[in-house]
VEXDREN-2710 file (C-alpha; in Angstrom, 1 decimal):
% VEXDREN-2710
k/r/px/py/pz
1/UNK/11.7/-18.0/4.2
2/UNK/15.1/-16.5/4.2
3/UNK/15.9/-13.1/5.6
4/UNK/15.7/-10.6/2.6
5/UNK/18.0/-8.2/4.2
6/UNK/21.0/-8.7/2.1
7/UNK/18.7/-8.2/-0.8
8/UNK/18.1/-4.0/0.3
9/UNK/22.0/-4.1/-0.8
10/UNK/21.1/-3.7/-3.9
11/UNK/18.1/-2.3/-4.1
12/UNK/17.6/0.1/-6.3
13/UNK/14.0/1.5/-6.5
14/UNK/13.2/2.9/-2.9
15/UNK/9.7/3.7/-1.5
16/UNK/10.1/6.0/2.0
17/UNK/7.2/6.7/3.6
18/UNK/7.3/9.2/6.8
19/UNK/4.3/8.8/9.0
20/UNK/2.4/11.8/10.9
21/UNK/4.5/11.1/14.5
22/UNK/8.0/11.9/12.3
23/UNK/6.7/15.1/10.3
24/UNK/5.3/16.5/13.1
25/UNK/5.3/17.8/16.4
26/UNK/3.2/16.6/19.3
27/UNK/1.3/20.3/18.8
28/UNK/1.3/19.7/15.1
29/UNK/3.8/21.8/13.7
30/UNK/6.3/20.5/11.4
31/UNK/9.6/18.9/12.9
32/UNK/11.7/20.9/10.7
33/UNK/15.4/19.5/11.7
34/UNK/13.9/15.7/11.2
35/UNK/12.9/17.1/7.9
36/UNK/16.1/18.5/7.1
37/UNK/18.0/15.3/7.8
38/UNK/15.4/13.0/5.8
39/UNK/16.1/14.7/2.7
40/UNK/19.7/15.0/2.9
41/UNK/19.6/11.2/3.7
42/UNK/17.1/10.8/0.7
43/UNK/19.8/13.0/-1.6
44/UNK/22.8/10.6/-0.2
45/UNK/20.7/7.9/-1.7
46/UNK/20.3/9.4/-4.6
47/UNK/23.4/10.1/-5.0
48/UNK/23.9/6.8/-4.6
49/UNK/22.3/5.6/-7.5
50/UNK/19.1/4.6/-6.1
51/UNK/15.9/5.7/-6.9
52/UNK/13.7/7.3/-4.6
53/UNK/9.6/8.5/-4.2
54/UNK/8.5/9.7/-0.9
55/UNK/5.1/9.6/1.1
56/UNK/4.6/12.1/2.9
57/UNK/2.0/12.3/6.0
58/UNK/1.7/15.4/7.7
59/UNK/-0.6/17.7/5.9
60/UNK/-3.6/17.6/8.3
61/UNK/-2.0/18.3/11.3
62/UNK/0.4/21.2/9.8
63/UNK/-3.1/23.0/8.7
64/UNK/-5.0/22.3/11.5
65/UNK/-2.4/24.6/13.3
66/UNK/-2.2/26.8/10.4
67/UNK/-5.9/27.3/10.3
68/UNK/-5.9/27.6/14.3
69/UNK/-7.9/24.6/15.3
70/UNK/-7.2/23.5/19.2
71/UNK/-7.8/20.0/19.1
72/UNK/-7.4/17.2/16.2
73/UNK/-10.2/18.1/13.8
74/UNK/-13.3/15.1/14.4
75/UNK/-15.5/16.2/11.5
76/UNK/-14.4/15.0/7.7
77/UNK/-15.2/18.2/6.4
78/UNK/-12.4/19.8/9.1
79/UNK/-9.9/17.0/8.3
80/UNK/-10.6/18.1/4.2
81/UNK/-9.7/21.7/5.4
82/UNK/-7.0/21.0/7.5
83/UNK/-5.2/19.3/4.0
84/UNK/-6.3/21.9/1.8
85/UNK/-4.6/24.3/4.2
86/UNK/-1.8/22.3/5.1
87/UNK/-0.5/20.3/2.1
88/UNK/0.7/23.5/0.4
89/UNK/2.8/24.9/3.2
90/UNK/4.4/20.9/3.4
91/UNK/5.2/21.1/-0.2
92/UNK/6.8/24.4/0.1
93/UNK/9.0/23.3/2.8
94/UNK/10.2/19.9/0.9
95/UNK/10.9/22.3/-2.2
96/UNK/13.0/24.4/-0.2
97/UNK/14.9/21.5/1.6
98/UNK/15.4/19.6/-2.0
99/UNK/16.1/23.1/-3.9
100/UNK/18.8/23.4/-1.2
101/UNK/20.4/20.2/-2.2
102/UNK/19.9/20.7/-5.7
103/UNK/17.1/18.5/-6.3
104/UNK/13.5/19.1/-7.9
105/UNK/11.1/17.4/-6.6
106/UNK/7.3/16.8/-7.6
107/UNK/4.1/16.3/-5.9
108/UNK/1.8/13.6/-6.7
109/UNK/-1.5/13.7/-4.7
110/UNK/-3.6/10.6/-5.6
111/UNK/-7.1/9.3/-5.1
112/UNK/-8.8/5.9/-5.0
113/UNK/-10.1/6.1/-8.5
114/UNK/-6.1/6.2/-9.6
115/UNK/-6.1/2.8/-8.5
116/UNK/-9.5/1.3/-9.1
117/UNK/-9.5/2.2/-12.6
118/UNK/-6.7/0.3/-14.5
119/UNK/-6.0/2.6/-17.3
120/UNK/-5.7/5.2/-14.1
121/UNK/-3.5/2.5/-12.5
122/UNK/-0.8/2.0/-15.6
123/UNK/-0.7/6.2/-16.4
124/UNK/0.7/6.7/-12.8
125/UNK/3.1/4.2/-12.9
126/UNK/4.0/5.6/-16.1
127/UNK/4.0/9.3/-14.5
128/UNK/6.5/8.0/-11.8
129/UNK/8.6/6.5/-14.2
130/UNK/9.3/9.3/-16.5
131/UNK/9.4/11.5/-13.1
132/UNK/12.2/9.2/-11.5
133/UNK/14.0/9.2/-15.1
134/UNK/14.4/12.9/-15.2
135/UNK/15.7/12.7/-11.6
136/UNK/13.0/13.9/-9.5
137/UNK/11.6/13.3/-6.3
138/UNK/8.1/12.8/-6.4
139/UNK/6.1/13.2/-3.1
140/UNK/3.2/11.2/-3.0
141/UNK/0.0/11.9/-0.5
142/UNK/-3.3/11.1/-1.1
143/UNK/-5.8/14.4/-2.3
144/UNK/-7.7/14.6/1.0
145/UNK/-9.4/17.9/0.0
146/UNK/-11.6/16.0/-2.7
147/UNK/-11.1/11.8/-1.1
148/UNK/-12.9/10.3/1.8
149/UNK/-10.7/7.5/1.4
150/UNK/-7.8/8.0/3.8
151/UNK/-10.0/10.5/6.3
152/UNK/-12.6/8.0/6.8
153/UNK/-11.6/4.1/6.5
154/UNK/-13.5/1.2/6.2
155/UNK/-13.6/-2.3/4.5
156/UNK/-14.7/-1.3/1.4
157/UNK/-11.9/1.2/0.7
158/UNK/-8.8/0.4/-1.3
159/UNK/-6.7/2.2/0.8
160/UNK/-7.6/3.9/4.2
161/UNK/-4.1/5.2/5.3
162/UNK/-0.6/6.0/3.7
163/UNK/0.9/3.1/4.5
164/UNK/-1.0/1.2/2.4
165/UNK/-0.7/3.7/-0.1
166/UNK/2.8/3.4/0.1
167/UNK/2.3/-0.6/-0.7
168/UNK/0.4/0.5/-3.4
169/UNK/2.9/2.5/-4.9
170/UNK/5.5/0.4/-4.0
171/UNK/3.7/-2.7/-6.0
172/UNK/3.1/-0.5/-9.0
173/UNK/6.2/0.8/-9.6
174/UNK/8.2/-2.5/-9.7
175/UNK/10.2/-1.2/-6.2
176/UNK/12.4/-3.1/-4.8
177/UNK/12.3/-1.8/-1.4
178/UNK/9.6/-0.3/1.0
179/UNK/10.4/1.2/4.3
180/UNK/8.0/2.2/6.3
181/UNK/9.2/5.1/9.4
182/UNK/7.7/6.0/12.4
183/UNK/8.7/6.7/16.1
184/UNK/9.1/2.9/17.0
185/UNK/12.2/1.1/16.3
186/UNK/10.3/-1.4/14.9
187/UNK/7.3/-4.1/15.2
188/UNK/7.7/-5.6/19.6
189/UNK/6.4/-8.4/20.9
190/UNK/4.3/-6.0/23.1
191/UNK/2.6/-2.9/23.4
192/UNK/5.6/0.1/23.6
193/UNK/6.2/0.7/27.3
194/UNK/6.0/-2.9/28.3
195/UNK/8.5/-4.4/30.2
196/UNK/10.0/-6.6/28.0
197/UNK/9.1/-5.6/25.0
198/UNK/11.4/-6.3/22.2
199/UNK/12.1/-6.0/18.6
200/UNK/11.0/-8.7/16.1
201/UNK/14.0/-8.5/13.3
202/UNK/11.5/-10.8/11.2
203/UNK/7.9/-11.1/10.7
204/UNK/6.9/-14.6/9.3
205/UNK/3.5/-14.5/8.2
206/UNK/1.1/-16.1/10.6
207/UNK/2.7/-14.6/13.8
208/UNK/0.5/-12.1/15.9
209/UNK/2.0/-9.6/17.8
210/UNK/0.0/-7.4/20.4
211/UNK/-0.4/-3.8/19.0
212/UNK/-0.9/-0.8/21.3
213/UNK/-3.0/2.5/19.8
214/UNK/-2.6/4.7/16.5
215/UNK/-0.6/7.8/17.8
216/UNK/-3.1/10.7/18.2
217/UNK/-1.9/13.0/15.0
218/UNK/-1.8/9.8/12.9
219/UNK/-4.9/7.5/11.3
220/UNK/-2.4/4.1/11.3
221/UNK/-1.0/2.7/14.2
222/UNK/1.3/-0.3/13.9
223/UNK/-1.6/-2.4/12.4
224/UNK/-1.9/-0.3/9.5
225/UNK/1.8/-1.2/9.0
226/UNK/1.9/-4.3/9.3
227/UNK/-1.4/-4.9/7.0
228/UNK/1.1/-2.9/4.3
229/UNK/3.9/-4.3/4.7
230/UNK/2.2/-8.0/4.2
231/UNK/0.8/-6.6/1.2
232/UNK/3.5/-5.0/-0.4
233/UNK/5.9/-8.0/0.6
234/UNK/3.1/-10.3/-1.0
235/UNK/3.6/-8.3/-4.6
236/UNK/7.1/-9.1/-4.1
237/UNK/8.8/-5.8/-2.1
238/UNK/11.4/-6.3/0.6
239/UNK/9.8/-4.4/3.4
240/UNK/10.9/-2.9/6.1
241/UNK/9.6/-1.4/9.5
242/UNK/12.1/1.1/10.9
243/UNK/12.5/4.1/13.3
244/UNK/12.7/7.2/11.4
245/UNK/14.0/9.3/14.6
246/UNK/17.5/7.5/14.2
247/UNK/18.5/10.0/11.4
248/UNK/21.0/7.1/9.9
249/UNK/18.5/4.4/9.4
250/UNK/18.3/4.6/5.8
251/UNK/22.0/4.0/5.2
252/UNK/21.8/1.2/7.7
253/UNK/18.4/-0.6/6.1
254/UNK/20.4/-0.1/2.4
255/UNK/23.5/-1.8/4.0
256/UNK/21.7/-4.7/5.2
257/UNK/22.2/-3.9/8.7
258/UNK/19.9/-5.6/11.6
259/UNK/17.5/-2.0/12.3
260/UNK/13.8/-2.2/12.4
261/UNK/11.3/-5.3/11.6
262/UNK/11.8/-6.8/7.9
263/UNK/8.9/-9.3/6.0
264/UNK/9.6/-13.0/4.5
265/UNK/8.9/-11.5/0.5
266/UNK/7.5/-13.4/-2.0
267/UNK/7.5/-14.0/-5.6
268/UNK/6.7/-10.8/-7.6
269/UNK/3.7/-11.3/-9.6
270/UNK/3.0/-9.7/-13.0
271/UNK/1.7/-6.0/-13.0
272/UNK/-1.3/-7.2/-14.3
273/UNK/-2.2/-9.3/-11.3
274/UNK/-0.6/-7.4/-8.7
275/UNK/-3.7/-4.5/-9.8
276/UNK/-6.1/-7.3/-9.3
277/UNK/-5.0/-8.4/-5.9
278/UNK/-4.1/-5.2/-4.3
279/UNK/-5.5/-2.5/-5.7
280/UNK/-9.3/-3.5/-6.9
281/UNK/-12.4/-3.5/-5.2
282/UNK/-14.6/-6.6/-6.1
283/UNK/-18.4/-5.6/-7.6
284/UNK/-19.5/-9.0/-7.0
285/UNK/-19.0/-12.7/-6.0
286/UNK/-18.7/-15.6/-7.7
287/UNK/-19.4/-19.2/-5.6
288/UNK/-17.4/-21.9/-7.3
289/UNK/-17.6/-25.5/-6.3
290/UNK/-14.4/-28.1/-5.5
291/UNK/-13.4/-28.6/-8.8
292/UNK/-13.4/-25.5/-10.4
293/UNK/-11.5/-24.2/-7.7
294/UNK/-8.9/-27.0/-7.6
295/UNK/-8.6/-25.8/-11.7
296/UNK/-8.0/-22.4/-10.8
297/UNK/-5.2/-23.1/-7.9
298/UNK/-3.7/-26.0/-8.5
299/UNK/-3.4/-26.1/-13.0
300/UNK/-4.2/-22.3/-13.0
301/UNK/-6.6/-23.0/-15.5
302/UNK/-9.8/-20.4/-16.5
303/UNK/-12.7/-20.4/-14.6
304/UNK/-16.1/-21.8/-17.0
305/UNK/-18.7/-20.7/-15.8
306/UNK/-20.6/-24.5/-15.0
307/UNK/-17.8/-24.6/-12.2
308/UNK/-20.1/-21.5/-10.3
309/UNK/-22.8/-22.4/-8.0
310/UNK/-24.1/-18.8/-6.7
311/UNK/-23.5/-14.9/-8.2
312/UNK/-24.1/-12.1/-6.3
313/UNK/-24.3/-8.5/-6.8
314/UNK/-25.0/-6.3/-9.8
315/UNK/-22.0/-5.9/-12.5
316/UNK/-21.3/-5.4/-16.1
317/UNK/-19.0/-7.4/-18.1
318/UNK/-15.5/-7.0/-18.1
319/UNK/-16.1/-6.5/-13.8
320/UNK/-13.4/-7.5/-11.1
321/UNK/-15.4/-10.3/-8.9
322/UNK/-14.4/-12.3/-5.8
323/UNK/-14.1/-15.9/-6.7
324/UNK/-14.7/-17.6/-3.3
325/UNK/-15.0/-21.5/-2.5
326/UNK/-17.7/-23.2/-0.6
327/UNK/-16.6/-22.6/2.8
328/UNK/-17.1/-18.6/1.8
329/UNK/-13.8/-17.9/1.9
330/UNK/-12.4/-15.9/-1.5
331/UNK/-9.2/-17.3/-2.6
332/UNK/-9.0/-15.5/-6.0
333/UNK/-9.6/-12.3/-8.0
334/UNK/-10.5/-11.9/-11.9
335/UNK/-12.0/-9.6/-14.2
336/UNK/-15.7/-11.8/-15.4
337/UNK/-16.4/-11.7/-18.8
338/UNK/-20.1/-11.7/-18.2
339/UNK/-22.3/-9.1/-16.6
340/UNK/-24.5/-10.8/-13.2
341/UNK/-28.1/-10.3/-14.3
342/UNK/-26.6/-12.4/-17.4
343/UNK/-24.5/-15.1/-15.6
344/UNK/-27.2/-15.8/-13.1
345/UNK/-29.9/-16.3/-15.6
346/UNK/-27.2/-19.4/-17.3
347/UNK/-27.0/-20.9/-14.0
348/UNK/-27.7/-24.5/-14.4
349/UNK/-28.7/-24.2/-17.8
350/UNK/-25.2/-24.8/-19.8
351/UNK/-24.3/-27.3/-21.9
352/UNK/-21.7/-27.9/-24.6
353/UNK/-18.2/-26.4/-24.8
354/UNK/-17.9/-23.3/-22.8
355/UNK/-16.1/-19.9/-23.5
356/UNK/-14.2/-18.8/-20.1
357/UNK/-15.7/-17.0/-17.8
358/UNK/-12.5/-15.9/-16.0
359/UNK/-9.7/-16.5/-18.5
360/UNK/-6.7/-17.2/-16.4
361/UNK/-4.5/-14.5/-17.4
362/UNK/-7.2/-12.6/-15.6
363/UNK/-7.3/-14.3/-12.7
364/UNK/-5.0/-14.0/-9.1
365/UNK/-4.5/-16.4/-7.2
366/UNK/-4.9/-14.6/-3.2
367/UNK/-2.5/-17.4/-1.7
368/UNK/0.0/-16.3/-4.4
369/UNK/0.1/-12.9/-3.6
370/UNK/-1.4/-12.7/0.4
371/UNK/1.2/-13.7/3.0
372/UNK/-0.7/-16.1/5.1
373/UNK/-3.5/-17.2/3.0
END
């Protein structure tokens, strides 16, 4: 695939997201000059004609020295209080910088219901519309007082960091652009500090790269980013990997310039099935044998239900399930129009002309959407 720099040109819908390492100081406090310069680049953006939603880290480790903690909070409960105390005192301060340029901006504090749930899923892309047509700035972080999500990460959870809330966001708001900033100039072919470590200017999918540890303030690391910036280049989003300490980058990233790490992007999928690849969480698996997987993939046809060889878990209809084949491997998503107790129990027993059971205008195929698959 091509190099989609020339495409950030003309891009005109811009997610920025800052990570902990830029908004902050090693102690914690709030780097306010960086600050300062992000949103004036943000307002020469805007000013511009492009579009623009931030995500902001930052909000833990500003409270944690606002509350007088010594060390990083361990517990969940003191990373919960640590936002509580801190995500106030961050807005304030992005207020004042916008107010200051004459811009309003608006904070948007999410959870991982916003995304589960589709209706949740279309009225805050409809929320960020309307915001971005009345010319605001909407800050975006995820409610950490009342979500585990982000504080404690794990497989099950649709998103475990902001950088892949930033994908997220990015996907369901028809960007065109992502760029994702943090102290590193970009993705290296090594660990930071080792001789010879250089910049990658493109990411191909299926290239490893050896990754060094999440900063301490921070709960991504250069994994994290990389895992976002597949997805959100997989939904269709030119991504890019940048260093946010070089208080020009933006410009240079819009003007197509060779800064940071971009991502081969692919084909933008419909809304619809960008939801059901990125931002569900399957309730249960479907086993389908050759040929109802060669339906699904290769004529994108619906998936009948005499094409599935195992169900598991407990669901109702109208559920988002994993279709996998049978090597185990899930290649597809779709929302099953039969509960499990009730789709097991018709196992082996159907006959006749069937209704689907995933009709293919609910279905996703992974390989379409997932770099690499």
């Amino acid at each position: 695939m091509a190099d989609p720099r020339p495409l950030l040109k003309n891009a005109r819908r811009l997610i920025i997201k800052v990570g902990t390492a830029l908004v902050s100081r090693p102690d914690g406090a709030l780097a306010l000059g960086r600050l300062g310069s992000l949103v004036e680049a943000i307002h020469r953006l805007r000013e511009d004609g492009r579009q623009v939603c931030l995500v902001s880290s930052g909000a833990v480790g500003l409270g944690r020295e606002r509350l007088g903690l010594r060390g990083p909070p361990e517990s969940i409960v003191d990373r919960q209080a640590c936002a509580a105390a801190g995500q106030g005192a961050l807005m304030a301060l992005y207020d004042n910088l916008c107010a200051r340029l004459g811009m309003t901006c608006a904070q948007v504090l999410l959870t991982e219901e916003d995304f589960l749930a589709r209706h949740r899923y279309l009225h805050l892309a409809d929320t960020l519309e309307r915001l971005l047509g009345l010319g605001a700035l909407p800050i975006i972080n995820e409610n950490d007082t009342v979500s585990i999500a982000e504080l404690a990460t794990g497989p099950k959870q649709v998103f475990g960091d902001n950088d892949r809330l930033s994908a997220l966001v990015a996907a369901g708001t028809d960007a065109d652009a992502l760029f994702l900033l943090s102290d590193v100039e970009g993705v290296l072919s090594a660990p930071p500090g080792t001789p010879g470590a250089q910049r990658l200017p493109l990411l191909r999918s299926g290239v490893d790269v050896e990754l060094g540890e999440a900063g301490k303030l921070g709960r991504g690391g250069m994994a994290a980013k990389i895992g976002a910036a597949r997805m959100a280049a997989g939904a269709g989003v030119v991504v890019a990997i940048a260093d946010g300490r070089d208080m020009g980058v933006l410009h240079k990233l819009c003007a197509g310039d060779d800064v940071g790490t971009v991502f081969p992007v692919h084909k933008r999928l419909s809304k619809r099935r960008r939801w059901l690849a990125f931002a569900t969480r399957p309730v249960g698996r479907l086993w389908v044998n050759q040929g109802a997987r060669d339906a699904l993939v290769l004529r994108q046809a619906s998936l009948l239900a005499k094409g599935v060889a195992r169900v598991a878990g407990e669901f109702p209809s109208g559920s988002v399930v994993a279709v996998l084949d049978e090597q185990g491997l899930e290649f597809a998503r779709g929302i099953c129009r039969q509960g499990g107790s009730e789709l097991r129990a018709s196992l082996g027993k159907l006959t006749g002309r069937q209704p689907a059971l995933l009709h293919r205008d609910d279905v996703v195929i992974l390989g379409e959407a997932l770099p690499g698959c």
